[in-house]
Backbone and ligand atoms as CSV (ligand in chain L), in Angstrom:
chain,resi,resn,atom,element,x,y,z
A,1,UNK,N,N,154.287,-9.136,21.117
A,1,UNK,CA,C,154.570,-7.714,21.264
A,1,UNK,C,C,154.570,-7.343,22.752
A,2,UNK,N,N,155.573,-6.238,23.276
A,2,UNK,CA,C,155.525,-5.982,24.498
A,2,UNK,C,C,155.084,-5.073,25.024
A,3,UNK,N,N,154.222,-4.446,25.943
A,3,UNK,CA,C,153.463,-3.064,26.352
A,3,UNK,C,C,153.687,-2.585,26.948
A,4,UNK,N,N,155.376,-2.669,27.522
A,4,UNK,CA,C,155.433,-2.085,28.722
A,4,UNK,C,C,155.040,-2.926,30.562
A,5,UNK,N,N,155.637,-1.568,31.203
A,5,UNK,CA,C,155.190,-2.531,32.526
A,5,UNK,C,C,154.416,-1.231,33.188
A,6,UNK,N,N,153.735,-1.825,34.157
A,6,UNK,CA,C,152.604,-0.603,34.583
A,6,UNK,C,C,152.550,-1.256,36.265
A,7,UNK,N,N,151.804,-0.634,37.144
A,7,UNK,CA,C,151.863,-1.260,38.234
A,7,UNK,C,C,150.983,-2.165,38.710
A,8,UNK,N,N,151.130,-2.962,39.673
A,8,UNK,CA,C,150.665,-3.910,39.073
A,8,UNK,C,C,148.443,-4.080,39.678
A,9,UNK,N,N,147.905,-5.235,39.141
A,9,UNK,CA,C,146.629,-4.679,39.569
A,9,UNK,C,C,146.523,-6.018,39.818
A,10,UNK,N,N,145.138,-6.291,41.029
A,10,UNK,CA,C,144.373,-7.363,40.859
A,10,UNK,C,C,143.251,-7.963,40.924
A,11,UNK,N,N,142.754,-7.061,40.997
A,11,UNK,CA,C,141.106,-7.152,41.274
A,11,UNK,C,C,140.410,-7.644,39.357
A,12,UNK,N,N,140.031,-8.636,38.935
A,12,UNK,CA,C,139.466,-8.952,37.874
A,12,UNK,C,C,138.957,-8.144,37.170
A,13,UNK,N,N,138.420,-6.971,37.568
A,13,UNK,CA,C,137.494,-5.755,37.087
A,13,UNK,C,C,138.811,-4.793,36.639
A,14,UNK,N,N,139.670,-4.815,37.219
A,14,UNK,CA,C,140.803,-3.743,37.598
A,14,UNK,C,C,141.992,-4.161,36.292
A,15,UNK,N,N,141.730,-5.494,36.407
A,15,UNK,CA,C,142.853,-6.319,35.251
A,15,UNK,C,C,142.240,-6.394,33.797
A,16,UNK,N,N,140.702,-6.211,34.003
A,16,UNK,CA,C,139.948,-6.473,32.693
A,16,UNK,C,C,139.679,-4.799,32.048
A,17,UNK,N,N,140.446,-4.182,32.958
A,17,UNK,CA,C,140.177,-2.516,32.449
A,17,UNK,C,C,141.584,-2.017,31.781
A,18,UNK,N,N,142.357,-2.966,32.925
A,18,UNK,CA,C,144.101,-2.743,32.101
A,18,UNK,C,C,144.102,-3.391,30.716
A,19,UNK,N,N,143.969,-4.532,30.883
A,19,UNK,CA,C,144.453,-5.571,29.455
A,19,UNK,C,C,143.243,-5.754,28.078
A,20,UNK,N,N,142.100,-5.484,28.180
A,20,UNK,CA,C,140.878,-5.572,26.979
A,20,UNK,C,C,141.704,-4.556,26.397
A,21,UNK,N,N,141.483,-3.354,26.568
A,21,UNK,CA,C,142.060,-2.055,25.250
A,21,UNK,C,C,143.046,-2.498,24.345
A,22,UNK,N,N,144.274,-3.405,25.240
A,22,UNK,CA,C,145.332,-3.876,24.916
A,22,UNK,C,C,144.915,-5.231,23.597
A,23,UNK,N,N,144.128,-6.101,24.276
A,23,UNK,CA,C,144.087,-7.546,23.697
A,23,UNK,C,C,142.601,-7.102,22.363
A,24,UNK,N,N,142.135,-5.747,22.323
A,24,UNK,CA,C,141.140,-5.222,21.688
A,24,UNK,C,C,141.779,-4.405,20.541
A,25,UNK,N,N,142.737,-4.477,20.839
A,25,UNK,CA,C,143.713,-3.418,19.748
A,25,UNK,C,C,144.514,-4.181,19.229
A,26,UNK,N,N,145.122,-5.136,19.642
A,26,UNK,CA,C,145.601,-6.903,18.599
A,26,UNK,C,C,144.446,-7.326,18.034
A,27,UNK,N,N,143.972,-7.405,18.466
A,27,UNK,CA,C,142.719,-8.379,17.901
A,27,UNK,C,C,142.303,-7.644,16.689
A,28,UNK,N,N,142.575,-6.462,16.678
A,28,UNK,CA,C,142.300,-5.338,15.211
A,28,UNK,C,C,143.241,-6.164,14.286
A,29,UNK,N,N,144.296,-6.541,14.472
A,29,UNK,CA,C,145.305,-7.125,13.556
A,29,UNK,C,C,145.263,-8.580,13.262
A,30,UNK,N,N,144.450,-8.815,14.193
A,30,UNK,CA,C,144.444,-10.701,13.634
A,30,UNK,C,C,144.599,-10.771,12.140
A,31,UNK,N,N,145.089,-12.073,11.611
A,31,UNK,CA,C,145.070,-12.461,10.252
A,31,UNK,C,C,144.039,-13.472,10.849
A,32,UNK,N,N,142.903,-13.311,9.947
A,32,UNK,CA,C,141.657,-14.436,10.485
A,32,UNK,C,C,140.472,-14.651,9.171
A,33,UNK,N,N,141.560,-14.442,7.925
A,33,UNK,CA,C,140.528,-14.437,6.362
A,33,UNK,C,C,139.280,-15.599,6.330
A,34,UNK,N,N,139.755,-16.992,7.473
A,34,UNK,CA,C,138.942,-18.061,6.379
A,34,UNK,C,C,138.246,-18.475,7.625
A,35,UNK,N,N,138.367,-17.980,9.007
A,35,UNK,CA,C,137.516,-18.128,10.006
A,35,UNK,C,C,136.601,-16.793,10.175
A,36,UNK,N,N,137.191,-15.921,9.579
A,36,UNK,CA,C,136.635,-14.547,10.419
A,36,UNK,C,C,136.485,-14.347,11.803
A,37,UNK,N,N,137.483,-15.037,12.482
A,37,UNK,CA,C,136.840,-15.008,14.184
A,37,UNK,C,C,138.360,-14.488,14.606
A,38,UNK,N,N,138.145,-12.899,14.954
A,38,UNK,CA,C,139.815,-12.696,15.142
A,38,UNK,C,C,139.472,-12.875,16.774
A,39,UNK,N,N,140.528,-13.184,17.096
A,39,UNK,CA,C,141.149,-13.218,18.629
A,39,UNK,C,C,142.482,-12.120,19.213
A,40,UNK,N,N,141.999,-11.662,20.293
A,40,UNK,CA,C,143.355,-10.827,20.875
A,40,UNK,C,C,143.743,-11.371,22.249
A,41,UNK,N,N,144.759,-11.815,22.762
A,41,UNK,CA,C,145.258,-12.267,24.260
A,41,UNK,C,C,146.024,-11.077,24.696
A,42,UNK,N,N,145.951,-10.716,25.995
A,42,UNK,CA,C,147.113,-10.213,26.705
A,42,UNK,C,C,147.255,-10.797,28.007
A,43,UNK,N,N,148.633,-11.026,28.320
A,43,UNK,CA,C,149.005,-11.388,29.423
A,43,UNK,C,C,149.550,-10.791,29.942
A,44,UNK,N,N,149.662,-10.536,31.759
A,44,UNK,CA,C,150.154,-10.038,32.470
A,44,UNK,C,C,150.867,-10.960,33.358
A,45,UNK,N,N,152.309,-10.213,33.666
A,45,UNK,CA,C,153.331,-11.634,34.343
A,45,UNK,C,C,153.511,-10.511,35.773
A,46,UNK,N,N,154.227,-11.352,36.581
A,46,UNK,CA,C,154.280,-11.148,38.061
A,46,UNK,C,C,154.853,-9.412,38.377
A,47,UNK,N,N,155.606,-9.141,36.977
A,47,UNK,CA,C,156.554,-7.900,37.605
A,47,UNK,C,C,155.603,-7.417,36.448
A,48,UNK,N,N,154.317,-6.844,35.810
A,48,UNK,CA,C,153.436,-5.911,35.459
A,48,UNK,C,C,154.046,-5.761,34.012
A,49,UNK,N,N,154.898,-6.620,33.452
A,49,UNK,CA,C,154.769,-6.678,32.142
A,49,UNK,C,C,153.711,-6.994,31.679
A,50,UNK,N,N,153.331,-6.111,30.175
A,50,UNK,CA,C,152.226,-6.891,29.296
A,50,UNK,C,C,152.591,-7.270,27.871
A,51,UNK,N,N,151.820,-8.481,28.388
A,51,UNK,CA,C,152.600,-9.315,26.011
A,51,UNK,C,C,150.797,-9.665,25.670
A,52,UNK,N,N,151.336,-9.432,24.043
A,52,UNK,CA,C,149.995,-9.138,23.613
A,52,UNK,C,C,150.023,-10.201,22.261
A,53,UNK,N,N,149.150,-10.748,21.750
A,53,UNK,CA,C,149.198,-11.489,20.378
A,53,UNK,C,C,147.508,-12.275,19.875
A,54,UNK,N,N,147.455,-11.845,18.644
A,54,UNK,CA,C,146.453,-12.231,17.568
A,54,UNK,C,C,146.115,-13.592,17.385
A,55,UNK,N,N,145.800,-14.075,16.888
A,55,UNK,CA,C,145.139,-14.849,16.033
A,55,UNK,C,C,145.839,-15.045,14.361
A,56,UNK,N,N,147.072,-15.803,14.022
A,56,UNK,CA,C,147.174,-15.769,12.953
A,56,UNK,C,C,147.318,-16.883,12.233
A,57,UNK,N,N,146.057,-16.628,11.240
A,57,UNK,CA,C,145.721,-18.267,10.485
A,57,UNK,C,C,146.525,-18.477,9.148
A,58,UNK,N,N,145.931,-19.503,8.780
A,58,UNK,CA,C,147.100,-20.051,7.419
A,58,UNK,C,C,146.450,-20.834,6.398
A,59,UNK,N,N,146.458,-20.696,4.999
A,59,UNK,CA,C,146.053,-21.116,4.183
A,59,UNK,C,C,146.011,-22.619,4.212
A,60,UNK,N,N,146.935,-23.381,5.205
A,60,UNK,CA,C,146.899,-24.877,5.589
A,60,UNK,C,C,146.945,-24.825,7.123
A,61,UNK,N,N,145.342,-25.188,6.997
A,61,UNK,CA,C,145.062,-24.786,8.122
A,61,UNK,C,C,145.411,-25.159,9.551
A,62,UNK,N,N,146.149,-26.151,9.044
A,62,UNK,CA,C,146.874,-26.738,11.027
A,62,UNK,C,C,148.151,-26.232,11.404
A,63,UNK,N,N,148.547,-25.284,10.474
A,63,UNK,CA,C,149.297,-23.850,10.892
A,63,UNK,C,C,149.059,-22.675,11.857
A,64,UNK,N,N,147.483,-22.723,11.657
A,64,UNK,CA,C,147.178,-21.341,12.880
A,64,UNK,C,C,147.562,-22.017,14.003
A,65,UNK,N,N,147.774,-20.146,14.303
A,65,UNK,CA,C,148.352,-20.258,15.554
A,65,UNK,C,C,147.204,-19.388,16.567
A,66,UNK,N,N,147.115,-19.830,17.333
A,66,UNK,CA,C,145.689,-19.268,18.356
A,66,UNK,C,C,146.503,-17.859,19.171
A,67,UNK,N,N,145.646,-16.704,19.453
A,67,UNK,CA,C,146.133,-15.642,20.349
A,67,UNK,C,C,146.521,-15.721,21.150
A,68,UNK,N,N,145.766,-17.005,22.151
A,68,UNK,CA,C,146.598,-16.986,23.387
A,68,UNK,C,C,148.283,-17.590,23.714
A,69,UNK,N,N,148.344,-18.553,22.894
A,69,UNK,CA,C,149.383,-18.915,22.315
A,69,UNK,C,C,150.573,-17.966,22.392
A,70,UNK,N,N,150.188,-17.269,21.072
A,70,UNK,CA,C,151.007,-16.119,20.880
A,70,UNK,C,C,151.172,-15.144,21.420
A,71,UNK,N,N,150.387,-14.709,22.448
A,71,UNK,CA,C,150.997,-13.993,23.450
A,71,UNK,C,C,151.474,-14.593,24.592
A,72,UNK,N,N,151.589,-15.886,24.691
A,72,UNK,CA,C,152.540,-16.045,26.129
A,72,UNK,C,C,153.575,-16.530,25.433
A,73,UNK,N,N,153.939,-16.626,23.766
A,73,UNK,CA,C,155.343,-17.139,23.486
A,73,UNK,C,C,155.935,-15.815,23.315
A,74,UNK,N,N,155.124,-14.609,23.178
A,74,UNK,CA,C,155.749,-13.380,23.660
A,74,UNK,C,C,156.375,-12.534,24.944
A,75,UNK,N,N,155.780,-13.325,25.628
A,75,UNK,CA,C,156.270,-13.209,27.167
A,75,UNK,C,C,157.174,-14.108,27.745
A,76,UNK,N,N,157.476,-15.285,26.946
A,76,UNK,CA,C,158.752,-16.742,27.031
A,76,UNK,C,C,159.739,-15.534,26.454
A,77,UNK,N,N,159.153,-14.944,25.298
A,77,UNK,CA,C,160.329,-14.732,24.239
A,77,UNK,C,C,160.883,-13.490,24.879
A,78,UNK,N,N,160.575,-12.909,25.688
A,78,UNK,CA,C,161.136,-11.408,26.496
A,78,UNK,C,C,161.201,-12.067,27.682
A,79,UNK,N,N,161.444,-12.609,28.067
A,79,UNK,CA,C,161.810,-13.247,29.395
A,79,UNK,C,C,161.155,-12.643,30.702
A,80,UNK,N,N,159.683,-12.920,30.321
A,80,UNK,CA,C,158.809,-12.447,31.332
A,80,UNK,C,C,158.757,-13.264,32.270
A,81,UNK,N,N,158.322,-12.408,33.931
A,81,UNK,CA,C,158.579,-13.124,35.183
A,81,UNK,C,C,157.257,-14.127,34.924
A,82,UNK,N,N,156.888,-14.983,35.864
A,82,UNK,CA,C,155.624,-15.985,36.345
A,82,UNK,C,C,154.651,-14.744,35.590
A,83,UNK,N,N,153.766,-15.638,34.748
A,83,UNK,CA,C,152.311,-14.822,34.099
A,83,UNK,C,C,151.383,-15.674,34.921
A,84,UNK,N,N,150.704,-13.927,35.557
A,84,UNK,CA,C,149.860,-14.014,36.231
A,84,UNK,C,C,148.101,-14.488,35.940
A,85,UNK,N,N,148.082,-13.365,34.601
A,85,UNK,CA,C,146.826,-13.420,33.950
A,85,UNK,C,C,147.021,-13.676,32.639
A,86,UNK,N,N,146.032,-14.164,31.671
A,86,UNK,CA,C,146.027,-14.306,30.768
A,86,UNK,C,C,144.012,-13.917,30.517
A,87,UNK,N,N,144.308,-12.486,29.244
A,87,UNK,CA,C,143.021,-11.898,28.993
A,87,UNK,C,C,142.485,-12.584,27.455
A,88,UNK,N,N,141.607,-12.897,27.103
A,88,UNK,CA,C,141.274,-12.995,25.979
A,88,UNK,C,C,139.810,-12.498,25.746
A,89,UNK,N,N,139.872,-11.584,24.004
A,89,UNK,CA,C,139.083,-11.179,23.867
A,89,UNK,C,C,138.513,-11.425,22.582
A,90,UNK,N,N,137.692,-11.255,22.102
A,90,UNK,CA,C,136.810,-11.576,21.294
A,90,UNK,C,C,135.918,-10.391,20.820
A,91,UNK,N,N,135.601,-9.875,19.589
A,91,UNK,CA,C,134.376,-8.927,19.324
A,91,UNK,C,C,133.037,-9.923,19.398
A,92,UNK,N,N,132.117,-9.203,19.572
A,92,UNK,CA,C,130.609,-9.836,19.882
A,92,UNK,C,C,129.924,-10.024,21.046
A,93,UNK,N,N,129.110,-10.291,21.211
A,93,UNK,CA,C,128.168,-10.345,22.594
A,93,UNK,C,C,128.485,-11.440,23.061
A,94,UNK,N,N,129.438,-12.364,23.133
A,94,UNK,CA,C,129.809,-13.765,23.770
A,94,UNK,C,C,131.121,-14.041,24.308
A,95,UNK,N,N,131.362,-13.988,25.381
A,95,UNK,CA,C,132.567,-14.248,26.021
A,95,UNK,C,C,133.411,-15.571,25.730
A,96,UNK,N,N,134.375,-16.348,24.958
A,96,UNK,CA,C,134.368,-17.491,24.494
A,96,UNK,C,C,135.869,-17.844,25.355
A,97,UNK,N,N,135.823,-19.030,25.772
A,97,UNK,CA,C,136.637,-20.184,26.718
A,97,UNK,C,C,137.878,-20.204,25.857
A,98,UNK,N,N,139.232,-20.706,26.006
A,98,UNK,CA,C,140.073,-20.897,25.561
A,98,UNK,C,C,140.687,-22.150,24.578
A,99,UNK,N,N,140.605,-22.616,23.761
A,99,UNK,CA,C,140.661,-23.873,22.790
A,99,UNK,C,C,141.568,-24.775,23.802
A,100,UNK,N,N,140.773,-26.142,23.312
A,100,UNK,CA,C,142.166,-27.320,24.174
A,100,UNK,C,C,143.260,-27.147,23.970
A,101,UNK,N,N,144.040,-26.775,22.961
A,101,UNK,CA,C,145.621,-26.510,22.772
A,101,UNK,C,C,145.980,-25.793,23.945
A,102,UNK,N,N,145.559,-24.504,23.224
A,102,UNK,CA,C,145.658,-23.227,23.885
A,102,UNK,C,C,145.801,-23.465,26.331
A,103,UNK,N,N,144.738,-24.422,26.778
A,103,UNK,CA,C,144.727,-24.701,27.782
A,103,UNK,C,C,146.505,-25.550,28.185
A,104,UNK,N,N,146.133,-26.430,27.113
A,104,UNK,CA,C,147.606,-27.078,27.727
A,104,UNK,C,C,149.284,-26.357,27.528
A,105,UNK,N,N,148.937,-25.205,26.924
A,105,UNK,CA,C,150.240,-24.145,26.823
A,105,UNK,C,C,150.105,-23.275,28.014
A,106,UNK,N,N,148.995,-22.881,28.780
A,106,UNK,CA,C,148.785,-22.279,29.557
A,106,UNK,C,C,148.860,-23.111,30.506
A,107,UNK,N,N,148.389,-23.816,30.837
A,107,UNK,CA,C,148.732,-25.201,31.886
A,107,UNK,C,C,150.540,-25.266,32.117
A,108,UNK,N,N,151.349,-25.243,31.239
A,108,UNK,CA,C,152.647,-25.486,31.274
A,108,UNK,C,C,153.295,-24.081,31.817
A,109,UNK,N,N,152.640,-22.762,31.500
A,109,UNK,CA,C,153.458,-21.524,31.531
A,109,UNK,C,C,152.690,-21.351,33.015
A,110,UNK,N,N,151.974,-21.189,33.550
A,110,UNK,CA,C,150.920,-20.387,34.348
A,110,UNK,C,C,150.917,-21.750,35.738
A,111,UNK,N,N,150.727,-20.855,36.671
A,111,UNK,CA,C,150.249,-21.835,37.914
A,111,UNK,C,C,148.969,-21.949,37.481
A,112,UNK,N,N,148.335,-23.477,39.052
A,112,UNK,CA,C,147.390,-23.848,38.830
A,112,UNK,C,C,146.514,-22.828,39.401
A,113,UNK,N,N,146.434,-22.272,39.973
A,113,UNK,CA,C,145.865,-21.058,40.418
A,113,UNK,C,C,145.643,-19.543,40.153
A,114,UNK,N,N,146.379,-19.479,38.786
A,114,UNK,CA,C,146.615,-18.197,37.782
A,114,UNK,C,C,145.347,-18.277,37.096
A,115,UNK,N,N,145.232,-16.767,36.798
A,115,UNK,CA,C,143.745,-16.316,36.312
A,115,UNK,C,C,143.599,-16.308,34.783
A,116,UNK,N,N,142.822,-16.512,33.789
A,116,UNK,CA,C,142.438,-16.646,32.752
A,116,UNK,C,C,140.792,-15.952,32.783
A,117,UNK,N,N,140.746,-15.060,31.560
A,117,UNK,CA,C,139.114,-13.977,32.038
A,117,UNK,C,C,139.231,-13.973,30.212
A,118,UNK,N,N,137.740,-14.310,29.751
A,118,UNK,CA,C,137.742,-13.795,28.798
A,118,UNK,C,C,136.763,-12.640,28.618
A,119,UNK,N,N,136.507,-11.551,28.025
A,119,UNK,CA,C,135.890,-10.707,27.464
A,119,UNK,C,C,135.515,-10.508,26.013
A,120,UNK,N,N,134.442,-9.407,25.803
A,120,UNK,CA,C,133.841,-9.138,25.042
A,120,UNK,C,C,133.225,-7.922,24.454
A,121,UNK,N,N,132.320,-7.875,23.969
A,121,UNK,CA,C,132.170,-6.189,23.510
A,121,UNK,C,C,130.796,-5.671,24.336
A,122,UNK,N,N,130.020,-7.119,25.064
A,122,UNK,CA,C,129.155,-6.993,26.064
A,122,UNK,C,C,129.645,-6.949,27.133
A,123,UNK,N,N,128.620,-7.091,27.898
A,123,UNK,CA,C,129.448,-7.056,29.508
A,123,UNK,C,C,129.595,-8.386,30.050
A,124,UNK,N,N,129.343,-9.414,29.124
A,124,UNK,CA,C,129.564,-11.244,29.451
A,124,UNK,C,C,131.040,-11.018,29.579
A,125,UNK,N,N,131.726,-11.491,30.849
A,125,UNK,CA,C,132.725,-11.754,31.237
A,125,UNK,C,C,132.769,-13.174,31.973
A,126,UNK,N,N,133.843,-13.954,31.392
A,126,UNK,CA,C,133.953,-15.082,32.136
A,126,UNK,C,C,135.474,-15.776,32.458
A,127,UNK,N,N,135.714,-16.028,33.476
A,127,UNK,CA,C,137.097,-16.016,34.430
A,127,UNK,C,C,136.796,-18.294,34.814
A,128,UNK,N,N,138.171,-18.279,34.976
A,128,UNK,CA,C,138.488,-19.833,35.445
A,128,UNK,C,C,140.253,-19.612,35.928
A,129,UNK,N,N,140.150,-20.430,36.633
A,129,UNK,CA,C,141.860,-20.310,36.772
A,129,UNK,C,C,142.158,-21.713,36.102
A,130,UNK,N,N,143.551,-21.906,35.955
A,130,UNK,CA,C,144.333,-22.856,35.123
A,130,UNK,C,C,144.052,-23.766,35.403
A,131,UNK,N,N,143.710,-24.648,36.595
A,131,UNK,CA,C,142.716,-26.234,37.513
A,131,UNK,C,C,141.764,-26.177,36.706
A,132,UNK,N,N,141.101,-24.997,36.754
A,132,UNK,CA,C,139.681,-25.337,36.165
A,132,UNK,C,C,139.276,-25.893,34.882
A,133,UNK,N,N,140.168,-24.938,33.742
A,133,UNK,CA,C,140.163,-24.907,32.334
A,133,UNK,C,C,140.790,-26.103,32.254
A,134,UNK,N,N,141.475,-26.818,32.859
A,134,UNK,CA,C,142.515,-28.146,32.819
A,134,UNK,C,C,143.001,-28.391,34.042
A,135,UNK,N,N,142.052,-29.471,34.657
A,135,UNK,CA,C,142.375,-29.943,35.838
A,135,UNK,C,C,143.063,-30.870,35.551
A,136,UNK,N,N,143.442,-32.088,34.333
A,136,UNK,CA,C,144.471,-32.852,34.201
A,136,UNK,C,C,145.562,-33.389,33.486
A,137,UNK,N,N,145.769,-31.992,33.627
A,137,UNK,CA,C,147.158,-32.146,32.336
A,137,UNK,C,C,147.917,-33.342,32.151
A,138,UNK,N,N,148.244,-33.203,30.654
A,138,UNK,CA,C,149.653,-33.930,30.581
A,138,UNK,C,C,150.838,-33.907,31.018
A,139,UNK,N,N,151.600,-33.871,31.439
A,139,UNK,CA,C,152.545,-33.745,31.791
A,139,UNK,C,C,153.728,-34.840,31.810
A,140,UNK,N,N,155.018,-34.185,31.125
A,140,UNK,CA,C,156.334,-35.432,31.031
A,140,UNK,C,C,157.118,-36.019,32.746
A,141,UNK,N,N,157.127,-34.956,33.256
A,141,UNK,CA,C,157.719,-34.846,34.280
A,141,UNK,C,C,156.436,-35.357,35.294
A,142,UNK,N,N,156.660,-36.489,36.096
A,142,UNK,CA,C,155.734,-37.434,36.685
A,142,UNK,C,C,156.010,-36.333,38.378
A,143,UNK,N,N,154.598,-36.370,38.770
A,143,UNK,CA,C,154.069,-35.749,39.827
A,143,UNK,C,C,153.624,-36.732,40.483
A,144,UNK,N,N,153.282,-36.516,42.155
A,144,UNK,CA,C,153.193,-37.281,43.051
A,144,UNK,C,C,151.467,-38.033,42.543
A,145,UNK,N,N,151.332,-39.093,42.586
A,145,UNK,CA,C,150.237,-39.874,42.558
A,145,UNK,C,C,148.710,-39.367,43.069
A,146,UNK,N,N,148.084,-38.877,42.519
A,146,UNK,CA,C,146.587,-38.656,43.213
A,146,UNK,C,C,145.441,-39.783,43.449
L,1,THU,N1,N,141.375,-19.242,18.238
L,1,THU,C1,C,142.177,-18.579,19.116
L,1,THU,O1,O,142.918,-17.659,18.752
L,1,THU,N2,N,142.140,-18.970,20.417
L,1,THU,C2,C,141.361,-19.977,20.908
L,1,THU,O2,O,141.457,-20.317,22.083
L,1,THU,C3,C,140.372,-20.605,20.034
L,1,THU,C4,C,140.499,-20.337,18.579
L,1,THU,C5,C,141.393,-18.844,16.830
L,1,THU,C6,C,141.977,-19.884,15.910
L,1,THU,C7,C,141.300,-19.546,14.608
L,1,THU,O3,O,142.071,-18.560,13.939
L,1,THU,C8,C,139.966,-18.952,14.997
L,1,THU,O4,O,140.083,-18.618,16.372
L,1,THU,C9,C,138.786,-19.886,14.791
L,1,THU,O5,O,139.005,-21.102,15.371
């Protein structure tokens, strides 16, 4: 889903005030019957678009599809510029990290230096950029030797 474009922000505090309401108001919609753990992502790309997406699971279960996921194939799918941030949120007192999948889709869309922050309904906030969460991707396309 798309939210519009707004101007743009960057201060972590400043980005986590724009995009939670957003990734807090998907996350109302998750389909999440047999985990109960809904998830909301929003991402923000270079020109202040925001794409937003749930958590939606499946009666066989290697069908779900994770939030963060789904909101940056919402931002592929509108032909959003370079995504800058990627927010994820969670209800509860625990700020929770991004699943291994989920890292290596973000690894492919996002520089290594693009921000990832998750939030919560406490004030536990926790931030990594794309190196961090996955310092060694896979990758098809062969890069210079380290
Ligand atoms: N989930 C996400 O949406 N993102 C993640 O990074 C981790 C897990 C979802 C998948 C499933 O619907 C539920 O959380 C429990 O694993």
């Amino acid at each position: 889903m798309y939210y519009g474009r707004s101007n743009k922000v960057n201060s972590v505090e400043q980005t986590i005030a724009q995009l939670k309401p957003l990734a807090k108001e998907v996350c109302s919609r998750a389909h999440a019957p047999y985990s109960q753990f809904p998830v909301g992502a929003a991402v923000l790309d270079e020109a202040g678009g925001v794409f937003v997406g749930c958590n939606v699971e499946n009666a066989s279960f290697g069908l779900t599809l994770c939030a963060e996921r789904n909101a940056l194939a919402a931002a592929v799918a509108a032909g959003a510029s370079r995504v800058e941030t990627v927010l994820i949120y969670t209800p509860g007192e625990q700020a929770h990290p991004p699943c291994g999948a989920c890292r290596q889709v973000i690894e492919e869309l996002m520089e290594p230096d693009a921000r990832i922050i998750s939030c919560c309904d406490s004030k536990h906030v926790r931030s990594w950029t794309v190196a961090e969460v996955l310092p060694d991707p896979f990758c098809l396309i062969s890069k210079p030797a380290v």
